[in-house]
Each structure stands twice: as structure tokens, then as C-alpha cells.
C-alpha positions as CSV (number, residue, x, y, z in Angstrom):
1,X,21.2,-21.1,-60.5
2,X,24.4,-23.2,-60.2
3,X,25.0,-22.8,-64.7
4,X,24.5,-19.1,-63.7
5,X,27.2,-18.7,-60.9
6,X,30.1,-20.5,-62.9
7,X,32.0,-18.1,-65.3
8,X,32.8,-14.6,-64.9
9,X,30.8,-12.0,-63.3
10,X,28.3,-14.9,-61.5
11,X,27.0,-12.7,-59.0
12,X,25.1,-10.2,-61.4
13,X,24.4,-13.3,-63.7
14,X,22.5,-15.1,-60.5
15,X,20.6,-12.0,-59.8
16,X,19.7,-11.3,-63.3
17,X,18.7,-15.0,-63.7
18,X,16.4,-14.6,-60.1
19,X,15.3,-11.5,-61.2
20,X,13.8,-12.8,-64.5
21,X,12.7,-15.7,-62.2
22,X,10.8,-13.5,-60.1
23,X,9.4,-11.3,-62.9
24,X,7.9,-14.2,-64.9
25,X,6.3,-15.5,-62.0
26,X,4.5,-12.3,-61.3
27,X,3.6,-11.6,-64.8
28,X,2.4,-15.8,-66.2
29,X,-0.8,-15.5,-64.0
30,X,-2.7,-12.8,-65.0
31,X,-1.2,-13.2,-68.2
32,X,-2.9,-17.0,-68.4
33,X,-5.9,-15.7,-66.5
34,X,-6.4,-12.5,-69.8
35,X,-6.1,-15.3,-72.0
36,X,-8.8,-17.1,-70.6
37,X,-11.2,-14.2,-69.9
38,X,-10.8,-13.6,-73.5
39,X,-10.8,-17.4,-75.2
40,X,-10.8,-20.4,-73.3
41,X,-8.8,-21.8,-70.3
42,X,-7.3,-24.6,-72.6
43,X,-6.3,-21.5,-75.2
44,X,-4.7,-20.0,-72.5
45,X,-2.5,-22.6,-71.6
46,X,-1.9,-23.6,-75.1
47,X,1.6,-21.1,-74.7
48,X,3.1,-22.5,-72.0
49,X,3.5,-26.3,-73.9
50,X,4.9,-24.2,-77.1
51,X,7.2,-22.4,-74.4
52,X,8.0,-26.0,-72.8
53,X,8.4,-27.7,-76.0
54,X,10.9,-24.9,-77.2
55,X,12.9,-25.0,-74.2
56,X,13.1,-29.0,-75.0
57,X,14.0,-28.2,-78.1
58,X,16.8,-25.9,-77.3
59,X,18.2,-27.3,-74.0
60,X,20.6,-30.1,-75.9
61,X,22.1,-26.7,-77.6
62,X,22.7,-24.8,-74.5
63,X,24.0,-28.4,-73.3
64,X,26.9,-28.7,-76.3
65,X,27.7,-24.9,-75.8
66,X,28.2,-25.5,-72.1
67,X,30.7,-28.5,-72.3
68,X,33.1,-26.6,-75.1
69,X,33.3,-23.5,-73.6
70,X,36.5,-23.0,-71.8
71,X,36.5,-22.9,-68.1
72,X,38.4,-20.0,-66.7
73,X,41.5,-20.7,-64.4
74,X,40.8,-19.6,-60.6
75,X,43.7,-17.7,-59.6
């Protein structure tokens, strides 16, 4: 929440980034819970380590992006 409220515009960025929060949180359990029904509860969950293992993956990106943008001047 606190990457999302620097820059420009960091109210709609902080409810946009909730939002999402909010949506994937209603959505990841019966999505997990179809997957099982229809494989295995380790199939299911087989997803979420290639989602963590991507975001590990791209977080030093979004890192190096963050320190060489410019930070705007507060008038």
C-alpha cells in the first residue's frame, strides 16, 4: 500500500491496488477449491507456487524501476 500512495494520483492507485486485493481474495478460493474438485488438492495448489515463484522473479525488476524513477517535487 505505501509503493502505491507515493507518485501522482495515489489515492485511485491505493484503491485500485485494495480493490484488486479484495477481488483476488474472493475469487483464489473457489478457484483452488474447482481445481481440486476436478484434479487433486496438490494440482490445485500447484498455481499459486508458479504465481509465487513469478512474483520472486519479477520483484528485483519492479525494485530497479522504483529507485530510478524520478520522485516528483511537493509543492
Amino acid at each position: 500500500m505505501s509503493a502505491a500512495a507515493e507518485g501522482r494520483n495515489d489515492g485511485a492507485r491505493v484503491s485500485a491496488e485494495a480493490g484488486l486485493g479484495y477481488v483476488a481474495n474472493l475469487i483464489s478460493p473457489p478457484l483452488i477449491g474447482f481445481l481440486a474438485a476436478s484434479f487433486d488438492i496438490l494440482t490445485a495448489l500447484w498455481p499459486l507456487v508458479g504465481l509465487f515463484a513469478l512474483s520472486a522473479v519479477l520483484a528485483p525488476a519492479f525494485l530497479a524501476r522504483q529507485r530510478t524513477a524520478p520522485v516528483p517535487a511537493v509543492p
